[in-house]
N, C-alpha and C positions, 0 to 999 in steps of 0.2 A: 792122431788128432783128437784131441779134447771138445766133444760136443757141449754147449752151451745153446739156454735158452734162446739167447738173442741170435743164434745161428739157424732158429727157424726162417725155412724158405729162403734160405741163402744158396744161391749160385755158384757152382764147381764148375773151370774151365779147365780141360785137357789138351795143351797144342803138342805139336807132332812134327818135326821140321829136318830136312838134312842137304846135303849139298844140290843133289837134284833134282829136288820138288822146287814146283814153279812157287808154291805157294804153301803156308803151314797147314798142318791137317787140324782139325779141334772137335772136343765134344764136350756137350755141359750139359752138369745133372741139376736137379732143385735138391736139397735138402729139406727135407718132414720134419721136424724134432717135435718128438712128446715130452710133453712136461707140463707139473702139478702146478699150483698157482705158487706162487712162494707167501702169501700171507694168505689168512682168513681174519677178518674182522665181524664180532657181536656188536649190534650197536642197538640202545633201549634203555628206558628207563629202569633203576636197579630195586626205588622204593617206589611203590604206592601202596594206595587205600582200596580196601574191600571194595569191589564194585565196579571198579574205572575199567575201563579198554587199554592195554600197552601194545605197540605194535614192534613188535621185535624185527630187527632186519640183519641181515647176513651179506658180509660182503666181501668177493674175493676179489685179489687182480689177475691180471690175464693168466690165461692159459693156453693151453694146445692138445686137445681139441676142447672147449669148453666144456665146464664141470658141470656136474650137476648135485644140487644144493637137495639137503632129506635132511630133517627137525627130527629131533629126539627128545624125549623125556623121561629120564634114567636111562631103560632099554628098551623102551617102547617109542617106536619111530609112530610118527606123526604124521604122514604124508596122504595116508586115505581121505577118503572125507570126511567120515564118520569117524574118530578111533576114542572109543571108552579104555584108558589108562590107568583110570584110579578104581580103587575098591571103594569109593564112596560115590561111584557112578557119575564122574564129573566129564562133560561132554567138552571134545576140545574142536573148535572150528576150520572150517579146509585153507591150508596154506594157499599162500597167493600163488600166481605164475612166478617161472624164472625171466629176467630182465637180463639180455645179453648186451656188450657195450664194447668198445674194443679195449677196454682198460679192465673187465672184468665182467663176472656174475656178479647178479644181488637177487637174495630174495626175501619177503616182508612177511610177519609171521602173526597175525592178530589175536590179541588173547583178551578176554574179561576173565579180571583176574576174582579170586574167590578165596576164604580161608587156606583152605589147603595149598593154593599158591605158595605157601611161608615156607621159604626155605626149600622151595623145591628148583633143579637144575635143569636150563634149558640149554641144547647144544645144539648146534648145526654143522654136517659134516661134509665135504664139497670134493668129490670125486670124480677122477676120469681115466683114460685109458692109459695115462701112466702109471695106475695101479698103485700110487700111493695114497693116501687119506690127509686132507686136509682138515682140522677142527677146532670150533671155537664154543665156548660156552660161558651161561652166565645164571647167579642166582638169583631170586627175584626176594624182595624182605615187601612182606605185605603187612599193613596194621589193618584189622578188622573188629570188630565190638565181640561181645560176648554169643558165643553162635545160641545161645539158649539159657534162660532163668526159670527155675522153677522153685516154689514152693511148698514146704512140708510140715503137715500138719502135724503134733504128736499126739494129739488127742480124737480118739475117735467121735467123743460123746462132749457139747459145748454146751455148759448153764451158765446163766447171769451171774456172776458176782467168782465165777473162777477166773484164774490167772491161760490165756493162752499164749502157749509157747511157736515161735512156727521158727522155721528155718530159710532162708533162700538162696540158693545156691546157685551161682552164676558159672555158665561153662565159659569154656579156652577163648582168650581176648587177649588183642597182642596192639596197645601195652594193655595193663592190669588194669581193670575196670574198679569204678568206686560203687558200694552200692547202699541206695537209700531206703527208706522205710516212707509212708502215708499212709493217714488217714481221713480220706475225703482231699479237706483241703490243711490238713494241719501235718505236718512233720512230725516224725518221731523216732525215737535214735535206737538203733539197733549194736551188736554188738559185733565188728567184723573178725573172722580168722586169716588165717596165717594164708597165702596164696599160695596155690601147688599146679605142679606143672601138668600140663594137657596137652590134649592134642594140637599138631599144626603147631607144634614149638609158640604156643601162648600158656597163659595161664589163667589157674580156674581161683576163685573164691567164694567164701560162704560169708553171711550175716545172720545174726541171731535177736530174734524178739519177744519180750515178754509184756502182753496186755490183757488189763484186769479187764472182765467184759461188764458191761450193763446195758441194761435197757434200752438204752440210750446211742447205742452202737446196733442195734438191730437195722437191717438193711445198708449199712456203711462199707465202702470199697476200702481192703487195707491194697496196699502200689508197694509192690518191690521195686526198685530199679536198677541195674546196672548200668554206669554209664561212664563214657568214657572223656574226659574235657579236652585230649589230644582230635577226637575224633568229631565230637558234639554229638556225639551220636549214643542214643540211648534205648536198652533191652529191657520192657516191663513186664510184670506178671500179676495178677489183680486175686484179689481174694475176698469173696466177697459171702459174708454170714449171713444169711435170712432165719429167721426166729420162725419156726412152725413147730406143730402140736402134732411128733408120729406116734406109733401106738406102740411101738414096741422100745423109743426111745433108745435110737441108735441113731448114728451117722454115719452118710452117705458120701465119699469123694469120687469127684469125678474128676477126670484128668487130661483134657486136649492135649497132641500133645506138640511140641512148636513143629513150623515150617518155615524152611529155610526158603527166602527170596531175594531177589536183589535190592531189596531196598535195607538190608542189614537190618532190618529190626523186628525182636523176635518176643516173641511172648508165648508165656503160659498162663492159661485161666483155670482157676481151682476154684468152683463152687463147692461151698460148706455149707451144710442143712444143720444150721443146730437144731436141737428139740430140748424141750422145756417140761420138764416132770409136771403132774397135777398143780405139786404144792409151790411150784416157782410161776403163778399167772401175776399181771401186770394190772394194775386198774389206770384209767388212763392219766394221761400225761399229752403237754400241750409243748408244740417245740419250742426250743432255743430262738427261734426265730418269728414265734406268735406277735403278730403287730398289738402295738397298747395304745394303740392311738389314730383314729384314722380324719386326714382331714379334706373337705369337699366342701362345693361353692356352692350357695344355694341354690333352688332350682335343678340343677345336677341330679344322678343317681349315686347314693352312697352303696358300699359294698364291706361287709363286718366280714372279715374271713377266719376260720375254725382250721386248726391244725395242728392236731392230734391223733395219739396214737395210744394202742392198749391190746395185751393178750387173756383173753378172746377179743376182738376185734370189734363184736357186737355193742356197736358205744351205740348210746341217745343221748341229745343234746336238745336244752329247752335256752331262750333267751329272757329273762328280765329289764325293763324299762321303767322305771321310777315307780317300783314294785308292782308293775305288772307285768304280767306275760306277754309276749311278745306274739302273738296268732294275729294271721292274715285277715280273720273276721272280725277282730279290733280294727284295722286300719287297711284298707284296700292296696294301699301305698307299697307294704311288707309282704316280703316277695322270698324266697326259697330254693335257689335253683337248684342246684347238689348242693348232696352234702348237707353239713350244716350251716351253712354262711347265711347270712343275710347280707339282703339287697332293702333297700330305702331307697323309691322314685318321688322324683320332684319334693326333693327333701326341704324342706326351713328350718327356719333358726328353732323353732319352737322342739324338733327332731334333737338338739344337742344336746349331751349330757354325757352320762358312762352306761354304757349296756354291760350286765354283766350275763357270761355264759356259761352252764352249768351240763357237764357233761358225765355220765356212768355208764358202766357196766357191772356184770357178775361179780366184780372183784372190788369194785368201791365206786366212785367219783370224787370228780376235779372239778373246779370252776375258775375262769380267768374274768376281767375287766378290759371292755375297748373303750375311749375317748373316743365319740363325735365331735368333731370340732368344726360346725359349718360357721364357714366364711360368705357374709353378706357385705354389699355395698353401704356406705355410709348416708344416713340420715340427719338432718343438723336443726338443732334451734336454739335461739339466742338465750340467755340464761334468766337476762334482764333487757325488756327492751319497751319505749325509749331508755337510755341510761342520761341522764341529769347532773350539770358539772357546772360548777361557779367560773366565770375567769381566771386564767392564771391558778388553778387548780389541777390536779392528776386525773385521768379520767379511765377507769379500765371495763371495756367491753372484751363480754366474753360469749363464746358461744361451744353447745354439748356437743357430742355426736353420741347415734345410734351406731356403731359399729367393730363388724370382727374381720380381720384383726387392727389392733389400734398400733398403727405403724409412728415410730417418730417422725417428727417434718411435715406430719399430713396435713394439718392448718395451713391455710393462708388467708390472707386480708388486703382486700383492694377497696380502694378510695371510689363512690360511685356518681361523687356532687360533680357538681361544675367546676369547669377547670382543672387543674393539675397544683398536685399535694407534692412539695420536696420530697419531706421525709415522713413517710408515713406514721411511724409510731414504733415501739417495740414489739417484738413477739414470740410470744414464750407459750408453750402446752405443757401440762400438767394432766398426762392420762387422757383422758377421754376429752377432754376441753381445751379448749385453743382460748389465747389471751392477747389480745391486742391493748399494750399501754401506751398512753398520752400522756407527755410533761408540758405543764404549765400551757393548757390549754388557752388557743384563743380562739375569737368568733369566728375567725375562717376557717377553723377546722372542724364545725360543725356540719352536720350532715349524715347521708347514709354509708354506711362501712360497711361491705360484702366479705362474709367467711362461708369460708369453702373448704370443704373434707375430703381430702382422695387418699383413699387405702391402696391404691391400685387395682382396687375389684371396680368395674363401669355400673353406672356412671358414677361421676363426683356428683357431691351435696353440695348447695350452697344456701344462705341464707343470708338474708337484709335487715341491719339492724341503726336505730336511729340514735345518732349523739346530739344532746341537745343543749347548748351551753345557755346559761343562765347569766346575764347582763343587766345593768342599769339601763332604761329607759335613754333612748338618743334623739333629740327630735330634731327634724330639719328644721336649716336656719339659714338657707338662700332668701338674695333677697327679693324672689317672687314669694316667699312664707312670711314675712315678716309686716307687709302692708296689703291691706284689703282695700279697695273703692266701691263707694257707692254713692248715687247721685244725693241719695240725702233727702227728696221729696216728700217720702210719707207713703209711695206707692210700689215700691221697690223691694223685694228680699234682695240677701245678701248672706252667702255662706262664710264662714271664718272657717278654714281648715286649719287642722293640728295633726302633723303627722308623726308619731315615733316609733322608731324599732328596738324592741325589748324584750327579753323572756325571765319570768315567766309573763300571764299576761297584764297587761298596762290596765289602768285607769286614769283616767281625767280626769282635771276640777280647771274650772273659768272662773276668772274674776274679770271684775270690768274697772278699771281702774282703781284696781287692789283690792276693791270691795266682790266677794263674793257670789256668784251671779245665780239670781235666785227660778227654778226652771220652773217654780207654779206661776210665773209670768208666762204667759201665753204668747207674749214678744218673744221670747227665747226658747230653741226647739234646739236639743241636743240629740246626735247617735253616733253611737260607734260602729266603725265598722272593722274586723281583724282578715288577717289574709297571711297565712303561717305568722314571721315572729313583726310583721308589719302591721300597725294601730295606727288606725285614723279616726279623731274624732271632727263632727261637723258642728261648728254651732250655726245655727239660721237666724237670725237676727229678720227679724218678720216688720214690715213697713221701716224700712229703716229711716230716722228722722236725722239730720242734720244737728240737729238742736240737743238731742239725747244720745244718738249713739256714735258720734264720734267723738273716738274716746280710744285709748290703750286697751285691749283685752289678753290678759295673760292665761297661756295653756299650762297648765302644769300638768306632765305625766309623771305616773310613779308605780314601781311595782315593789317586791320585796328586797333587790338588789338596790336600789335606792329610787332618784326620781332627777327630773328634769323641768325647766322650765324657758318660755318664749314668749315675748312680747309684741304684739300684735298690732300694729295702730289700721284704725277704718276713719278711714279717711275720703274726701271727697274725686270723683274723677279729673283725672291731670292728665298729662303729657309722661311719659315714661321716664326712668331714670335710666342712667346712659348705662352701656353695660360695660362688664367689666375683665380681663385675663384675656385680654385681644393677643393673639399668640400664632405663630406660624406653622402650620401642619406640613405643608411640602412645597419645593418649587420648582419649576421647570426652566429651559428658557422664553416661554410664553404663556406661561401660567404660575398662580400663587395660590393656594389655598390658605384661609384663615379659618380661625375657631374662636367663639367668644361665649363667656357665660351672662346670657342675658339677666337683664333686672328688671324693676317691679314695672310691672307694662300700664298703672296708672286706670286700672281697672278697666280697660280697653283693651282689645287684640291688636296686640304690637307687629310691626316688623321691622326689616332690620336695612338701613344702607349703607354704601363702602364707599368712602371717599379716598381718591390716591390722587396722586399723582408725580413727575419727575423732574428735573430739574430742567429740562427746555420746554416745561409746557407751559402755558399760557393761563393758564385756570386749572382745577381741580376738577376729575371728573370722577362720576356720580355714578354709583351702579345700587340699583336693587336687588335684593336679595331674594333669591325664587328657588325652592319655596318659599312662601312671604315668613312665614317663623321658624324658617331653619338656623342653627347656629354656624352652621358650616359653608363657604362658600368657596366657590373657586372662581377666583378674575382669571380671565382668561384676555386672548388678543395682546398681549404684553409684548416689548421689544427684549430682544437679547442680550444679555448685557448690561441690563439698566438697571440703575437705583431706583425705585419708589417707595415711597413714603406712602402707609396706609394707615386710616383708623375708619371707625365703625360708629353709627348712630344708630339708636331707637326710634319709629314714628309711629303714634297711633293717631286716631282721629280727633283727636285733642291739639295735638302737636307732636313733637323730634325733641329728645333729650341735646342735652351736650353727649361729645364724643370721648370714647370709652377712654378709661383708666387719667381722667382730668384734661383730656386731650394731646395724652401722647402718643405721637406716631409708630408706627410699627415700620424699621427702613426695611426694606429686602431687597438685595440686588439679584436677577435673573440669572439664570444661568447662561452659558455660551451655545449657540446653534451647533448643532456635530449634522453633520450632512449624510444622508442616508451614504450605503456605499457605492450602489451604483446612480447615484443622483449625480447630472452632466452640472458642472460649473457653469451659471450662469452668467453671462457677457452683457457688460453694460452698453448698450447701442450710443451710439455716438450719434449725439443731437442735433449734428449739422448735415447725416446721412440719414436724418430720419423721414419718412414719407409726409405729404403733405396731409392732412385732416381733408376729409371727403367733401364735395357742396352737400352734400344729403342731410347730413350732421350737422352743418351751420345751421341750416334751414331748420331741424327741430330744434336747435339750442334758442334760438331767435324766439319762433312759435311760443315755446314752453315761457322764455323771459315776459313777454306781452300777458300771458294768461295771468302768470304771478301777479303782474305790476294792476291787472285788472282786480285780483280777488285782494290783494293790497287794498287799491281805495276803498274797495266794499266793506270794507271790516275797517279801515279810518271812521268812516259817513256812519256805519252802525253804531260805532264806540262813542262819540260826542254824541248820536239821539239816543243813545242807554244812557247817558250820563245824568244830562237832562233829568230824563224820568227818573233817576234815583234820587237825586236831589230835592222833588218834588214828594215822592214816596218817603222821605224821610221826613220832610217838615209835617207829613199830614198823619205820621205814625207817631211824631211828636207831640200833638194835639189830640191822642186819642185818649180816652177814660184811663185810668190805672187801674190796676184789679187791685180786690181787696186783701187776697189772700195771700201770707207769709210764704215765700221759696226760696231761694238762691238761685241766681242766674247761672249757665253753665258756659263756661270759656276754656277759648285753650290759649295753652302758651304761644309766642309767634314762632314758624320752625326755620327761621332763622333770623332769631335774637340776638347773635352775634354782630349783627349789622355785618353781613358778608356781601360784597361787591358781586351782583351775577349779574351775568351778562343778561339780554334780551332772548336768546336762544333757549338757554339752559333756563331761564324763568316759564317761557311756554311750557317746555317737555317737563318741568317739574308739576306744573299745576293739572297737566293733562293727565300725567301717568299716576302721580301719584296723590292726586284728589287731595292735594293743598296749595297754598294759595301766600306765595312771599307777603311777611312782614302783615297781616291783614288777618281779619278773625272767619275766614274765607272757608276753613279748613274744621268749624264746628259740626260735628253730625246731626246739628237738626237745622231745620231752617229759620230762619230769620222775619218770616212774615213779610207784610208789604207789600209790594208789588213785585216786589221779585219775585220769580218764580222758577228760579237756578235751581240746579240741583249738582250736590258734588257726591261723587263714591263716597260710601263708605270703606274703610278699610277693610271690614270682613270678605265685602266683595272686587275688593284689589286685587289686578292680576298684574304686573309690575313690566317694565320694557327689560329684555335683559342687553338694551347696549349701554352702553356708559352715557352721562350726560355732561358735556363740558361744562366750565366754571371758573369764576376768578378766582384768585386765593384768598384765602379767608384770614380777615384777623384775628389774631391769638391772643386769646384774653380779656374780650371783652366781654364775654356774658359770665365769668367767673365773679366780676365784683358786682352783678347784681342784686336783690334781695330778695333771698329764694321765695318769702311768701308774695313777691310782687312780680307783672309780667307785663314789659315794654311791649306795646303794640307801636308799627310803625302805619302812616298812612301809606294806600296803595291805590294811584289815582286811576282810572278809567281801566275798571276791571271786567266792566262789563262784555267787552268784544270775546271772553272767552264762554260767553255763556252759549255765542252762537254754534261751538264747537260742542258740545254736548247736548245742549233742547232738545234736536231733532231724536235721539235714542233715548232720554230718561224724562220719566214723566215728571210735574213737576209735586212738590210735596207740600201736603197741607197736615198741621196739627190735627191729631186726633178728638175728639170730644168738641172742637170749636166750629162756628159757623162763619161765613161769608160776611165784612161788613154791608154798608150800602155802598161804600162804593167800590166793592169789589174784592175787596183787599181780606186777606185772612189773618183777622187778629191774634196777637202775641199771647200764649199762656203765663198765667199768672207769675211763675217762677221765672217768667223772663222779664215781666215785667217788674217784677220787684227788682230789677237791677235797674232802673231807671229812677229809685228812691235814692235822697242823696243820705249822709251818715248818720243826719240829726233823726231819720227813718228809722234804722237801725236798734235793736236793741242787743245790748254790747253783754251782756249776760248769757245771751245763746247764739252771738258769733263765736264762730268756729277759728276764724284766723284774727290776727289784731287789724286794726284799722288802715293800717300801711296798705291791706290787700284793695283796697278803695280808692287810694289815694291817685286818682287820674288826673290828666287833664281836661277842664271841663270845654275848651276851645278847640276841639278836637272839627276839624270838617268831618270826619264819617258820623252818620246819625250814633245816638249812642247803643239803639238795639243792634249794632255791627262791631259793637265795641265789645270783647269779652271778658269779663269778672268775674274773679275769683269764689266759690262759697265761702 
């Protein structure tokens, strides 16, 4: 029988049997079988690198009795702990345990691998008691850098200006190492040989250099390298020449010499002493890399720095600044700290320039130049300033700087007037100066222009410069400038303003109806007054006379750009002229605003009323304007939704112009009500569910009626016994003496000449609030003498009601075809009951200068009473208007001091 492996521990049965055994007899053996494993398998990495860890592993399949696994290396088992193999003393690590399995041994075998690794054979052999040998093996290829570089000098003795030769020589590297040459930081080409083989199955090679020496290589590192670009990895070796003075003028090498490590990289350092004969000394010399330029902010500390070299070593260095020396006891500032360098604290501009440094020894001297260059913030001022520009001319401002360094872009220019400039202007630098140009200059672009300098050193410069455009004289010519009033008595000044805006500056000339106005008349007091490019001149016309100085007065202004002229009428006090550009600023749907440019106020303080009204109203109603001379007003109280119709009138204590722009209305319709959002709809109640009105409330409605109907008759009964006595007061004011003395009476126009139908309501609330009096001469600001002893507002002290006043509508066009120098007064019967509404609060008014008659009564000034002369009185030579202004009717019921005429 053929024993086999797999007949381990297999079971042999022996039976045993014959006719008369009750039963078979038997015996069983085990079978043992030994036997080697039938494979062994190496299993590992075949290549690495210098350095790495491979873990070799060994592995067999089963056996009987288990093998046991011993490493080799050549003939050198490996299984101690320790075992030194190699003749280069290479230490190998203790093998793992053996790992039993029922499929096999294994066992793992840990190496860091090393040069000498190349091409060396590892086996594992796996033995057991069947005394055969199992084995496997394997080679390992390692690539490692060059184990060592060294350089060789062939000259024992090194002077400036011979050629050195060196060699370097790179040991066993597997693959072939490339190798380079430096100096410092520069490359230099060497000559490689041929590669020859070395130890550890790599290869060694050589490079060869030839460099001329100088001065200038003294203390410079020359760098072999070998290196490998399979590996990255690279072997240097350094060589490094220092220039000294021995005495016996030889040279010294010394020679580290490498150690190997794990980190593969090896090196050798070869200092070289050159020495330098007597007659080979150096005088100095300043490096390649001496700064020529240093620059620093002002205020800062500057710092010059010296970097130089020379054999003998013994250098001195002086500095020069604008041919002086440079010592600390010149300027406390200059400072020294090693060496030669200079330090400059809290440097200025004043510090810039070139220093130049001068440096010797034994052997000679050298001198170099540094540029300071302090950097200061920018200082600015205009070049020209005001700058002066005609209209529609070019205008260029320009402004300097003080500064280092002068960066492009660093100008700018900002607009500093009022309001906002589209396009500024152009801008353009030219070095140190920044330029701001202007085409075709006009008056609004006059003003101050800010330039401003940023270098980028803090802070920026700026500076304010003025452009001043030069114009023709422009004078106003509204028409509150165009007429003056004045009463014309004899006892009155009266100023004529002239106002124009012009540059350069204006002058004035007056004439007085074309004639020349001569100012050694002591009637006429001229001054100007200016206020930047705005001139105003005053003329004062002193007692001004009726008879002489109403008359045309023309202002002429004029400067050197040309001149202007205004014609000026002084004239007597009127009624205002209506105003005019009645125009709509905003509206809501209960509100309108309007804007109007008033007109000549008739030498009286004007103000202003709003008449509207829409198309279901019954009259026109009446709102004052408050404040009483504003131009701007907002009606307010308006329905939503509605067209109204508005225009505007003047009144002053004279009288009420026509309404503005010939009497056209201004329509505006309201806007629509938009209802807040959380605002509840309101529900109109139903008037047959509505409660009944209280008794409490009849009973004052009743009360309040009786009171009325009582203060009613009272002011009937007053009105017919006022009337009486005016009637009476008139006949006995008509029988009084005349004065002697020449005046014009003073009247106003009626303020409403139109013959407008008003109601009874709106006629009280007109004469109360606003201190005149329908159709009647009611409304004059002085009094009237007599026995009357009324008193009405004046308008200065008018404070106006701000609700509306109703009214009928007025007809259109009836006071346009009157004759402007004539003024319809209408009668206005039993005026007296409203004097009882004011007595009690104003006292009553008597003429200044006159006394009491006898009976009581205080007589008429002259000037009024010459209005009771009829035209044959008159001298037509020094009336002022033609005689149509006279032309009354003389059957008039109001006395005729109540009647009022024109100067």
């Amino acid at each position: 029988m053929e024993v086999k492996p797999e007949d381990n521990e297999a079971v042999l049965c022996c039976e045993s049997v014959n006719q008369v055994s009750r039963s078979p007899l038997s015996i069983t053996r085990s079978l043992t079988v030994l036997f080697e494993p039938a494979e062994v398998t190496l299993l590992g990495s075949v290549e690495a690198i210098d350095g790495m860890e491979v873990i070799l592993c060994c592995h067999t399949s089963s056996s009987n009795p288990p093998v046991h696994i011993r490493w080799w290396l050549g003939f050198r088992e490996l299984n101690n702990a320790t075992v030194t193999i190699s003749e280069n003393g290479k230490v190998v690590q203790v093998p793992s345990k053996h790992v039993q399995s029922e499929r096999g041994v294994s066992r793992e075998f840990l190496l860091t691998l090393h040069p000498s690794d190349n091409l060396a054979t590892y086996r594992c052999d796996a033995t057991n008691e069947a005394k055969k040998v199992r084995s496997a093996e394997i080679k390992l290829q390692v690539q490692f850098p060059a184990v060592n570089v060294k350089i060789v000098v062939k000259q024992n003795e090194l002077r400036a200006g011979q050629t050195l030769y060196l060699d370097c020589l790179a040991g066993s590297s597997n693959p072939k190492a490339n190798v380079s040459w430096s100096l410092g930081s520069t490359r230099l080409k060497g000559v490689d040989q041929a590669p020859k083989k070395a130890e550890y199955g790599g290869l060694s090679i050589s490079s060869k250099l030839a460099l001329r020496l100088g001065s200038h290589h003294h203390g410079n590192r020359i760098t072999c390298q070998a290196f490998s670009g399979l590996l990255s990895e690279g072997v240097n070796t350094f060589y490094n020449p220092q220039h000294s003075l021995h005495a016996n003028n030889q040279a010294f090498l010394t020679t580290i010499r490498p150690k190997l490590d794990t980190s593969a990289i090896y090196s050798e350092l070869i200092n070289m002493y050159v020495c330098f004969s007597m007659t080979e000394l150096v005088p100095p010399e300043f490096a390649e890399d001496q700064p020529t330029e240093v620059e620093i902010i002002e205020d800062d500390m500057a710092t010059l720095p010296v970097m130089v070299s020379a054999n003998p070593d013994d250098v001195t260095c002086e500095w020069v600044f604008q041919g002086d020396k440079v010592v600390k006891e010149r300027d406390h500032r200059y400072h020294f700290p090693e060496g030669w360098a200079l330090e400059i604290w809290n440097v200025s501009r004043r510090d810039a320039g070139n220093y130049r440094v001068e440096c010797s020894n034994a052997e000679g001297k050298n001198s170099t130049s540094i540029k300071l260059d302090v950097q200061y913030a920018p200082s600015v001022k205009m070049k020209k300033d005001p700058v002066f520009v005609n209209v529609g001319d070019t205008a260029d401002l320009m402004c300097e700087a003080d500064a280092n360094p002068i960066n492009p872009g660093m100008f700018s220019w900002k607009w500093m007037g009022e309001g906002e400039v589209k396009e500024l202007g152009e801008e353009s630098e030219d070095g140190a100066t920044g330029m701001l140009t202007l085409y075709e200059v006009t008056r609004a672009q006059a003003g101050p222009y800010q330039c401003t300098a940023d270098n980028d050193i803090a802070p920026p410069a700026s500076v304010v410069g003025q452009l001043i455009v030069r114009f023709a004289p422009e004078l106003q010519k509204g028409a509150q400038w165009k007429k003056v009033a004045s009463r014309g008595d004899g006892t009155t000044d009266v100023d004529i303003l002239c106002q124009a805006e012009g540059v350069p500056r204006v002058t004035f000339n007056w004439a007085k109806n074309s004639v020349p106005l001569d100012f050694n008349n002591p009637r006429y007091i001229e001054r100007t007054v200016r206020e930047g490019a705005i001139h105003t001149s005053t003329l004062t016309v002193v007692n001004v006379s009726a008879a002489l100085d109403y008359a045309v007065f023309t202002c002429t202004a004029r400067n050197s750009q040309g001149e202007d002229t205004l014609d000026i009428q002084l004239l007597s006090t009127s009624y205002p002229d209506p105003p005019s550009d009645l125009k709509l600023l905003s509206v809501s749907s209960s509100s309108v605003t309007l804007e109007w440019m008033p007109g000549f106020d008739g030498g009286l303080i004007q103000n202003f009323r709003v008449r509207y009204r829409w198309a279901e109203s019954a009259s026109y109603l009446y709102v004052d304007v408050f404040p009483p001379r504003a131009t701007v007003y907002t009606v307010t109280g308006l329905k939503p939704s509605t067209t109204y119709n508005f225009s505007v009138n003047a009144i002053n204590s004279m009288g009420d112009s026509s309404y503005a722009d010939k009497g056209v209305v201004l329509t505006v319709t309201t806007l629509d009500r938009e209802p807040a959002p959380d605002e509840p709809e309101l529900e109109v109640p139903d008037s047959s569910k509505a409660s009944a009105v209280p008794v409490y409330a009849i009973a004052i409605l009743v009360g309040g009626l009786l009171l009325l109907l009582n203060a009613l008759g009272f002011v009937l009964f007053a009105r017919r016994r006022r009337g009486r006595s005016l009637k009476e007061g008139a006949s006995s004011a008509l029988e009084g003496k005349k004065s002697e003395s020449e005046g014009s009476s003073v009247s106003s126009s009626s303020r409403y000449a139109s013959r407008e139908r008003i109601n009874t309501s709106a006629q009280r609330t007109l004469l109360i609030d606003t201190s005149s009096e329908p159709d009647s001469s009611g409304s004059v600001y002085e009094s009237y003498g007599g026995e009357s002893y009324h008193y009405y507002y004046p308008t200065e002290a008018y404070s106006p009601a701000l609700y509306p006043h109703p009214e009928a509508p007025e007809e259109q066009g009836i006071r346009l075809g009157l004759n402007p120098l004539s003024h319809e007064y209408e009668e206005v019967r039993d005026w007296r009951p409203y004097e009882d509404l004011l007595a009690p609060t104003l006292p009553p008014v008597t003429v200044q200068g006159f006394g009491v008659d006898r009976l009581g009564r205080t007589p008429l000034p002259a000037y009024q009473e010459a209005g009771r002369r009829g035209e044959a009185d008159l001298d037509p030579t020094s009336a002022v208007y033609n005689s149509l202004a006279y032309r009354r009717k003389k059957d008039s019921d109001l006395p005729f001091e109540l009647r009022g005429e024109l100067v």
